[in-house]
Every structure is written in C-alpha cells, then in structure tokens.
C-alpha positions in Angstrom: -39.2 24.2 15.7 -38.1 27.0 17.3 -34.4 27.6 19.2 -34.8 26.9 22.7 -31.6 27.2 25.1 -30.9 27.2 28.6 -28.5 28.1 31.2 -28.3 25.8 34.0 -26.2 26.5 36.8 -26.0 24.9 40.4 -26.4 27.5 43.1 -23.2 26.2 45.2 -21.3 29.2 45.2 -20.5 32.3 43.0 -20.5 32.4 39.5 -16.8 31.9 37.6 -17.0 33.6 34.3 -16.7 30.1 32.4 -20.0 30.3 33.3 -21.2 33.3 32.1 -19.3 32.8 29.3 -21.7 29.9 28.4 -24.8 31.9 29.4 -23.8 34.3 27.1 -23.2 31.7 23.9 -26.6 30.3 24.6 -28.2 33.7 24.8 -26.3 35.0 21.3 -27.4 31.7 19.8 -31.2 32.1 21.0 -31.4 35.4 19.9 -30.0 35.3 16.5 -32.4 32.6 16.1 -35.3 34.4 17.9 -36.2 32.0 19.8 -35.7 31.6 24.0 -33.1 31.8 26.2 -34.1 29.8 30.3 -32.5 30.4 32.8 -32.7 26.6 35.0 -31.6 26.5 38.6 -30.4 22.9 39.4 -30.2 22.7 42.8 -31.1 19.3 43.7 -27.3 18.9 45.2 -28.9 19.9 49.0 -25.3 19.5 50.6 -24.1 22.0 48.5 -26.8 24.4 48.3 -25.3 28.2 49.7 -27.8 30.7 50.5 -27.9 33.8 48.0 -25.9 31.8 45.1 -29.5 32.1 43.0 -29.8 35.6 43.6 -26.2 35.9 42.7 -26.7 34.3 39.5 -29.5 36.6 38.2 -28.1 39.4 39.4 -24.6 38.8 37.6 -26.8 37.9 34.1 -29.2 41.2 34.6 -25.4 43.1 35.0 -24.3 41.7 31.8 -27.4 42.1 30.0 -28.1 38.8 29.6 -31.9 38.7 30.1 -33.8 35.2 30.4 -37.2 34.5 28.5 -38.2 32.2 31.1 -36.4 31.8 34.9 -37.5 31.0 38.5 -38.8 35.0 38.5 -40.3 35.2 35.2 -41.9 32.2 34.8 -43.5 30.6 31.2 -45.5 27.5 30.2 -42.4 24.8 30.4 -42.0 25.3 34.9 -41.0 25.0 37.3 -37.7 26.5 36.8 -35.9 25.0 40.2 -35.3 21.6 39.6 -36.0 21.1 43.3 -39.7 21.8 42.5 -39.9 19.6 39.7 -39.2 16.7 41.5 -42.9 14.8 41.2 -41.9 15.4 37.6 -39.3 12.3 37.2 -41.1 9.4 39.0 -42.7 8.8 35.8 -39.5 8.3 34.0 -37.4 6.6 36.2 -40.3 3.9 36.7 -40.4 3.9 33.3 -37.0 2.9 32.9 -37.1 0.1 36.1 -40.0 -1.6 34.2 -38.3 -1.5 31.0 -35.3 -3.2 32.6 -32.8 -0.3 31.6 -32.7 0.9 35.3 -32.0 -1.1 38.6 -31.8 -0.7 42.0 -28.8 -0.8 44.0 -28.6 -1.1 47.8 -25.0 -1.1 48.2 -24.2 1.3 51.3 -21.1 3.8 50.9 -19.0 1.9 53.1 -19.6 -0.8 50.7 -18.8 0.7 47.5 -15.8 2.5 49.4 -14.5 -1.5 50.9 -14.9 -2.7 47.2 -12.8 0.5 45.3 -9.9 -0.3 48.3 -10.1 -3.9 47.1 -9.4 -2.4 43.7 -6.6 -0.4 44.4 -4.7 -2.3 46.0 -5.2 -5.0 43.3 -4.1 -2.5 41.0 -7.3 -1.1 39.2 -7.2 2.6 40.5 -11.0 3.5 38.4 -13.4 0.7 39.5 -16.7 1.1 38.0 -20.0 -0.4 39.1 -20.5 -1.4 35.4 -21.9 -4.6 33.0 -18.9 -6.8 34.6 -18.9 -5.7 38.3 -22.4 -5.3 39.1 -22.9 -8.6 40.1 -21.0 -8.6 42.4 -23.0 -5.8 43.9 -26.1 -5.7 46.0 -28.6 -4.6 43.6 -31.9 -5.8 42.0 -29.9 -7.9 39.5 -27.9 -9.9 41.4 -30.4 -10.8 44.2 -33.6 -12.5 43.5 -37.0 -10.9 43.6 -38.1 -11.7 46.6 -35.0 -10.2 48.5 -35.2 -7.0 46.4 -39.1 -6.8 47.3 -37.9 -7.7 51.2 -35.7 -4.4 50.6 -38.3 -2.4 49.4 -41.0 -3.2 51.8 -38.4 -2.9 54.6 -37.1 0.9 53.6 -34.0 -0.1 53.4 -32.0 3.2 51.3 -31.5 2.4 47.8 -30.3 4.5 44.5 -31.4 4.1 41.2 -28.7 3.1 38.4 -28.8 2.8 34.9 -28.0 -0.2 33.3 -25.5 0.6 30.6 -25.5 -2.1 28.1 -21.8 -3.9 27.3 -19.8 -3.4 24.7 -22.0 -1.1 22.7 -20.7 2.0 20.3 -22.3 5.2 21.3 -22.0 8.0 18.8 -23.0 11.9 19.1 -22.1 15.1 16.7 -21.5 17.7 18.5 -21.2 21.8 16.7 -17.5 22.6 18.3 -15.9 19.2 18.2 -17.7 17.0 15.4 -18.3 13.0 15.9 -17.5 11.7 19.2 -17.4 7.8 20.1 -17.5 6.2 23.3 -17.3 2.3 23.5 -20.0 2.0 26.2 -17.7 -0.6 28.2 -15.8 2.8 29.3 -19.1 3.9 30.9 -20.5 2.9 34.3 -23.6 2.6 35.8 -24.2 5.9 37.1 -26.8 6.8 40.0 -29.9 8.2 38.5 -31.9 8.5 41.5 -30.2 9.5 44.7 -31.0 7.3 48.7 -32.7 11.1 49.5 -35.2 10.6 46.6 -34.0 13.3 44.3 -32.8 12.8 40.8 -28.8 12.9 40.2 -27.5 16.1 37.4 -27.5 13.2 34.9 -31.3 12.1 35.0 -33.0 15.4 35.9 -30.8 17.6 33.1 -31.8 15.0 30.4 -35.8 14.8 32.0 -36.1 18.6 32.2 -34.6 19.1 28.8 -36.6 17.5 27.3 -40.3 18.3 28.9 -38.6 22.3 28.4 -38.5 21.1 24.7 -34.9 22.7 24.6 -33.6 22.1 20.8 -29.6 22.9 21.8 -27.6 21.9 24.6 -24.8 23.9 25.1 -22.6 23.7 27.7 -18.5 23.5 29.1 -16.1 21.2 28.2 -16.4 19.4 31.5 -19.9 17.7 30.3 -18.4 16.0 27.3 -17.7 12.6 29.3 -21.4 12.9 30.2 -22.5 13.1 26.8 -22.6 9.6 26.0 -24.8 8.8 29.2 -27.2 11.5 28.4 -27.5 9.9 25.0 -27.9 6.3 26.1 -30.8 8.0 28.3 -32.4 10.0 25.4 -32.5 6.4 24.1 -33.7 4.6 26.7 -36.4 7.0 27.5 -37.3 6.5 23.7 -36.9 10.3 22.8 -33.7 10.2 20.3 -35.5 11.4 18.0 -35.7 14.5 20.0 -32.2 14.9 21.6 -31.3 18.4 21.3 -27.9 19.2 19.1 -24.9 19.6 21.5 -21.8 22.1 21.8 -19.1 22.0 24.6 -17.4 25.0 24.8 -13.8 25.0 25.5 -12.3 25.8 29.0 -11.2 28.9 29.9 -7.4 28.6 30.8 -4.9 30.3 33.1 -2.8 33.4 31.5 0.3 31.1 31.2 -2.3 28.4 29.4 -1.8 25.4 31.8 -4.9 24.3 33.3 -8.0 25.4 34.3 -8.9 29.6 35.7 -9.7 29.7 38.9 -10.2 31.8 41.6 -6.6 31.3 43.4 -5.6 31.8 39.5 -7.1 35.8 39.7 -5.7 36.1 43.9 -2.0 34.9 42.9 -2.1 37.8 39.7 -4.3 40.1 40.6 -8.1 40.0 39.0 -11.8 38.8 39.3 -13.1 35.2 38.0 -16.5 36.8 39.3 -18.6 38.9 37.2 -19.6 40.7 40.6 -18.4 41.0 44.2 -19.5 37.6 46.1 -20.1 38.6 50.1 -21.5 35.3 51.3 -22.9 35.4 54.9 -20.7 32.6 56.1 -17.3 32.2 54.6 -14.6 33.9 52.3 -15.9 36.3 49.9 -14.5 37.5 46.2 -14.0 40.3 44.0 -15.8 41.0 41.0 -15.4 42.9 37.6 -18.0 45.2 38.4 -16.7 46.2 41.6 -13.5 46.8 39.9 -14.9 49.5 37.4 -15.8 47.3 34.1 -18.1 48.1 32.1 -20.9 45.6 31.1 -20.2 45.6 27.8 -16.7 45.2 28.1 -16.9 42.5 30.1 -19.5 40.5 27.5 -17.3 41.6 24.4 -14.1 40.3 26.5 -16.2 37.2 27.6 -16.9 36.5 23.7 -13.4 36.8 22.1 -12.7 33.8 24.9 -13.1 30.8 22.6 -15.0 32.5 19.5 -13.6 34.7 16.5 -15.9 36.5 14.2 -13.1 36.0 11.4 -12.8 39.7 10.9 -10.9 42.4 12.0 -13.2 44.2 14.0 -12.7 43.4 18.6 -15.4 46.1 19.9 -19.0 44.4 19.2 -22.0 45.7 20.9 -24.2 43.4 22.3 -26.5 43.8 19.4 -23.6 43.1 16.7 -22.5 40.5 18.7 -25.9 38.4 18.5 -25.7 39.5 14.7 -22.4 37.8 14.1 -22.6 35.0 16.7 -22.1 31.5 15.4 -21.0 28.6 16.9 -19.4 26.5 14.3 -16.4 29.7 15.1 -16.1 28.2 18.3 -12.8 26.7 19.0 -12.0 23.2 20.1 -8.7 24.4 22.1 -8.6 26.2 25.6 -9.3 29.6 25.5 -6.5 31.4 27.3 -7.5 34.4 29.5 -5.6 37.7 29.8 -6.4 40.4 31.7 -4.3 43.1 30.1 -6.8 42.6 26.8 -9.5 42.6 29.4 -8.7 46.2 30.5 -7.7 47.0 26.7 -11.6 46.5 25.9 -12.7 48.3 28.7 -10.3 51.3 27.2 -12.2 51.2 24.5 -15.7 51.0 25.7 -14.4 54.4 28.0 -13.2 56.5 24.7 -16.8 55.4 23.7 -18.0 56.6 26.6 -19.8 60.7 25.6 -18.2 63.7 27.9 -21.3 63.8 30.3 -21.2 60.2 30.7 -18.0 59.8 31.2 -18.3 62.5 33.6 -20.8 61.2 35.7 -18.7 58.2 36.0 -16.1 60.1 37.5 -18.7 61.9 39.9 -19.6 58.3 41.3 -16.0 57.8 41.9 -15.1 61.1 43.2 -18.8 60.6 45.7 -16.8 57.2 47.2 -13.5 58.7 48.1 -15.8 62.3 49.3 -13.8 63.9 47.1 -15.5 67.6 45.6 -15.8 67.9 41.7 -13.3 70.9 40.4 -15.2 72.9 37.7 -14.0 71.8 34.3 -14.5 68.1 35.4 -15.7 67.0 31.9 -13.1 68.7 30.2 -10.4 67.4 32.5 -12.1 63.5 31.8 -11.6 64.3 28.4 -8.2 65.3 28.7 -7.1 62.2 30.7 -9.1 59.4 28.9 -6.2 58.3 26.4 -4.1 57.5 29.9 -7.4 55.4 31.6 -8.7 51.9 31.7 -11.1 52.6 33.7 -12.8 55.9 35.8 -11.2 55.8 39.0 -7.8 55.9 36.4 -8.6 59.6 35.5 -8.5 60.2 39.3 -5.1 58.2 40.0 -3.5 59.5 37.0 -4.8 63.0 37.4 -4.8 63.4 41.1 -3.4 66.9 41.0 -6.8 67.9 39.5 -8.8 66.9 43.0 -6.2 67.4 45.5 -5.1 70.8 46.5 -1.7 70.3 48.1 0.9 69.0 45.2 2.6 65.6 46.6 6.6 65.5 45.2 8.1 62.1 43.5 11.3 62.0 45.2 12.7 60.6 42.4 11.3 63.1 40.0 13.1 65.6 42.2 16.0 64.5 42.6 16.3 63.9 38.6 14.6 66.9 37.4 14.9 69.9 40.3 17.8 71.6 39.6 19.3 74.6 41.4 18.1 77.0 38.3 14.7 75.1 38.6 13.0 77.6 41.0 14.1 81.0 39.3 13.1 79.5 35.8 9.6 78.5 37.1 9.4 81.9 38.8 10.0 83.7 35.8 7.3 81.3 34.2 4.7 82.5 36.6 5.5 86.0 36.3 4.4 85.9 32.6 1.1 84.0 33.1 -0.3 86.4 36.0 -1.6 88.8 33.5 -2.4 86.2 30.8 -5.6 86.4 28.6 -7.0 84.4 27.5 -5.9 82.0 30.1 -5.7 78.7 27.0 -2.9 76.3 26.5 -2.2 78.0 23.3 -1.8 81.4 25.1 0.1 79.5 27.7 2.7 77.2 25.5 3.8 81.2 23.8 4.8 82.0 27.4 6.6 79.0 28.0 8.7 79.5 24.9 9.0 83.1 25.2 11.1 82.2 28.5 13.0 79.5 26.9 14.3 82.4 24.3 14.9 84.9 27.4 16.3 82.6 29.6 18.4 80.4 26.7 16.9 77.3 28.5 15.9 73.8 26.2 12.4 72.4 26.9 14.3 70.0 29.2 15.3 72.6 31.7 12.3 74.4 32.3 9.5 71.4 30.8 10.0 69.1 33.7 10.1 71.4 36.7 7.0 73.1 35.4 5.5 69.7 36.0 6.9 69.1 39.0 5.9 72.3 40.3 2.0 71.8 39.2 1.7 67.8 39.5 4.5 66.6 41.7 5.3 64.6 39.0 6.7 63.6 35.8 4.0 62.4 34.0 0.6 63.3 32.7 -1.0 65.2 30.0 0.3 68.7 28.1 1.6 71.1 31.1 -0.4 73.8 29.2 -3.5 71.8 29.1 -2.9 71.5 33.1 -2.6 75.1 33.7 -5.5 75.8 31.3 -7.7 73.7 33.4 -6.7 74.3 36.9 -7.1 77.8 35.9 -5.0 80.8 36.6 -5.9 81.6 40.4 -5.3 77.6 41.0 -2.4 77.3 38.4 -0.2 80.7 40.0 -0.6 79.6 43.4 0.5 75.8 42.8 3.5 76.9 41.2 3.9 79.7 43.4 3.6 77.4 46.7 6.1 74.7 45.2 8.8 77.4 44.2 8.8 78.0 48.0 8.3 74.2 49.5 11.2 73.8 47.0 13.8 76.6 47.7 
C-alpha cells in the first residue's frame, strides 16, 4: 500500500513551528517513500475559527517548500479537505456506533457537568470523568429508560454523542518514536464524539477522515499521545483495526533553558519568531516571523529538522533533497527537543556562504530597495568581502555601513581609545602616499601602509586603528586595505581626508 500522510492543523491562529516541524516529518517520510503528503484543515472548532489562519498555513508550507499532493486548493479523489465540508460524511459512523451500543447519548447541560465536577472537588477528586463508574449518574441514554431518551429526541432537546469506553480493559499501541504504550482503559473517559451544534469533536472526525483518506501513518506532536488510546478503541469499535495507520508523536519543542513548552511569549521575552512568517491578523495582536527576519527557507527547514531528529553523521547543512534522502523516523528522539536560536542563525550562515556572488547580491539589493538606500558600484564584491561577519543580508549592511553611507559616524569609544594626538599627521601622511597610487588594490595599498610605518617608526597599532577610524568610524570590520580598495580612491582620499579635519 502506498505511504499516505497528512498534516492537519486547526486554523485558530498562526502557525508555531512545532507545527511545521511536523509538516515537514510527514512530508520527508511521504517522499522518501513516494507516496502523498495532505494537507487537512480541521476546522470544525467554529468558536475558534480566525479568518486568514488557512491562508496562513499554506502560505507558510509553500515558503518552506513543503508542497501538498492533495489540500483544500489542489484537490484529489479522497475530498473534501475541510473537515467542515465533510460533515454529511460521519452520520454514518456515529449511527453506526449508537446501534452497536459503543456510543450513547448524553443530555447533561454544561451547568450540569460543571455542578457535578464542583461536587468533586470539593470532595476531593480534582479530575472527575464522565466514565464506566459515573455515567450513571448522568443524564444520558443509559441511565434513563427508552422512552425518556426517545421524549428527548423527539422534543430537540441538545444532546452530545459519547463513546462508551468499556471498564477495565488493556489498550495497547506501538508507536515508531516511543515503542509499546499501555493505557488501562479505566484512565479513559467517555469523551464527546459528536458535539450539541451537530459537528463531530477532533477525536471522531481525525479518526473518520483518516481512515476514508486511507492515510497509512499518523504522525503527529506529543500532545496527541493521551488521545491515542481513544483513537484506537474507535479504530476498533468502527471495526477497522486492521487498518489503523502506524503512529509517531514527535517530541515537543522546548524553551532555550529546556523547561517547558516554546511559545510565543518564549521568542518576545528573548528575542525571536515561533512563526515561520509574519502573522498580521485583522483583529488582534500580530507576530513576527522567520521570513520577515531574513531566513532563508532552507535554513529554516534544515534548523527545523535537527529539532528532534539526527542523521547519525557528521554532516548539519542538508538540502531539502538530502534531507528526504536521509529522513527516518526511528532517529527521532523520545526527549524534548530544545530550541536555540544562535544555531538557528549559525544555519542561516551557512546557507549565506552558499549563497553565489550575484545572488547574494541581489539579496542585498532588496535590502538596500527597503531602507532607499543606492547600491555603491562594487556591491558584489563588497557582499563578498563582508559574508564571513553576516547571518543574514541586512548584516552586510549593519556591519558594513560605511560602504552605503557617505558621512563616517565616530564610536566615541573607539576614539577616545584609539585617536591619539599623532593620529591625524600619521593618517595624513597615509593619504598623501595613496593619491597617486596604481593600481588602486589592497596589495598596492598594505605596501603604503607599511612604507609609513618604516618612515614614521610607528607599530601597526599606532597608525592600524586610526586608519579605521578615519574610513569606518569604527574599530571593526574587514582588512582596512580591502576597504580602501573598494571604496575606491576618489571615495577612500576624501573619507580620510574629511575625518583628519572633523578630527583635528
């Protein structure tokens, strides 16, 4: 049988890169496998629903590359692909499982269950469950007789749908990451299958759609593991065991410091994205994304993959291709994967040294177009020159700012440390030796600069820093000779000209 996977997120907000994280496992899986990645919108949670979260979904998986066989825009033969239009699709089963008596309905309002679970606090059982022992207690189609439950029903009074989880009963599942898991079934309640507004619940319609999508592997978050045993009980009761897909639940993606959960007040509090790309919601607060922060794509999906799997080698930069190539999930770890943005930007360094001159320059073009900034002439050469000291593109314009900007700005500090009284005449006599220079190369241009430290008797240190100071305002940066090379000699003789006299 051919792999079938699918992603199946709730469009309720943004997406948190746990998230894409998982849509990217399924999709490496799929495709080593050749078979199909599906993209599933579950949205049948209509309190929750925000406007644009679908769009923002496939928009963030198109950035990533992660491209869907089947989704709500590019439909195949197992559709709909919104769980909202799918809906005449479960009646079937869920009458299925009321005549087979593994299903019941309940008609206990929510003040109801809310009077009961006081009760139970305050008799000292904090997790009540509507379960084998407590249900009849309940109002429900078990503990009334069938004529009242008929009265119900013919009256329209709201009702949900609960499934009856036997008592006492062992309920076993392998799953790839984490091996056997066993749940006594006595731990389990009775969870709502079919909600009062006649939509399925997550539970029902994941395990229904699943299997009429004929997916073959479920893999998902950590989170689902306590739902695991219900979806199996339901596999069961809906007679398809034989056809439950094979299960994996990825390990959460943890704070830097490793305790708990990433979230978004996580990346605020530090500094970073959880987004893949900038959220701007109509209504409400809006987030920051990796893409908006210059990542690359794929930096972000080899980041993304070293965050709970290890190909066991030493290699870190995997195209997407090598990726799918090496992908398997039995390297998936069982612990928390611990995020860290520092090896987040360390990839993207990579994928920028990667990155071809004319690429790289157009990069810096697109950054230079958003602060209106005009594009000296040796711009790919000066990319070049400052890619060891960048993350990302807009770093070769921080870092190298004396490149686009033609008035040097002084570092106090660097004066104050640095500017001596000699500094001026030193640099002066530097100048004087460059102004009929030729070639004008940093080769050429390092001869002058020791020439004057023999005629002047100066170390590098006396004349090596205010050179720098005098071109970049500064005390860092690349070779000064490299500077002057590609500012050029009108540019470099009247920069060090103007700060000799801003200076004296």
């Amino acid at each position: 049988m051919s792999v079938r996977v699918r992603f199946a997120p709730s469009p309720t907000g943004p997406l948190h890169i746990g998230g894409v994280r998982t849509a990217l496992y399924n999709y490496l899986f799929a495709k080593q496998a050749g078979g199909q990645f599906i993209l599933r919108i579950e949205d049948t949670d209509a309190k929750r629903f925000v406007e644009g979260a679908e769009e923002y979904i496939q928009e963030s998986l198109g950035w990533c590359g992660i491209y869907p066989d089947e989704s709500p825009s590019l439909p195949g033969a197992f559709g709909p692909y919104r769980q909202s239009e799918r809906k005449e699709l479960y009646t079937p089963y869920i009458q299925q499982l009321l005549k087979d008596g593994r299903a019941y309905y309940a008609f206990d309002t929510a003040e109801e269950l809310e009077a009961v679970r006081e009760r139970a606090k305050k008799a000292g059982s904090v997790n009540w469950q509507y379960n084998s022992v407590t249900r009849q207690s309940m109002r429900n189609s078990l503990s009334l007789s069938s004529s009242e439950v008929d009265r119900l029903l013919s009256e329209g009074v709201d009702y949900t749908i609960r499934i009856k989880v036997e008592r006492d009963k062992e309920v076993r599942l392998h799953d790839v990451v984490r091996g056997w898991v066993t749940v006594n079934s006595s731990n389990l309640d009775d969870k709502v299958l079919f909600k009062s507004d006649g939509l399925p619940t997550y539970h029902f319609a994941n395990v229904v759609d699943d299997h009429l999508m004929k997916i073959t592997h479920v893999i998902r978050g950590e989170e689902w593991l306590p739902s695991a045993p219900l979806h199996v009980l339901l596999y069961e009761a809906l007679g398809w065991s034989d056809e439950q897909p094979v299960f994996a639940h990825l390990p959460l993606l943890l704070r830097p410091d490793g305790n708990g959960k990433l979230s978004k007040r996580d990346g605020d509090r530090l500094g970073f994205p959880v987004f893949p790309i900038d959220w701007n919601p109509r209504d409400g607060e809006g987030a920051k994304g990796f893409r908006e922060m210059g990542f690359y794509p794929d930096a972000f999906v080899n980041m993304l993959a070293f965050l709970g799997w290890n190909p066991a080698t030493e290699q870190e930069v995997f195209s997407m291709d090598e990726l799918v190539a090496s992908f398997d999930l039995e390297k998936v770890g069982k612990s928390g994967a611990r995020f860290d943005f520092t090896k987040a930007m360390w990839f993207n360094q990579q994928y920028l040294r990667k990155r071809s001159a004319s690429e790289l320059t157009q990069d810096v073009l697109g950054e230079l177009k958003k602060r209106n900034w005009s594009a000296p002439e040796r711009l790919s050469d000066i990319c070049t020159l400052m890619t060891e000291r960048a993350s990302f593109p807009k770093d070769i314009l921080a870092e190298g700012s004396f490149f686009f900007e033609k008035e040097v700005h002084f570092d106090e500090k660097a004066l104050k440390k640095k500017w001596k009284d000699d500094a001026s005449g030193n640099v002066a006599a530097f100048a004087a030796l460059l102004t009929d220079l030729s070639p004008f190369d940093a080769e050429s241009i390092e001869k002058v600069f020791h020439s004057v430290l023999t005629e002047r008797q100066l170390s590098f240190g006396q004349l090596g820093p205010a050179v720098r100071i005098a071109l970049t305002g500064g005390l860092s940066g690349p070779s000064v000779f490299e500077i002057c090379a590609l500012l050029g000699k009108e540019a470099c003789l009247k920069r060090l000209n103007s700060s000799i006299a801003a200076l004296k």
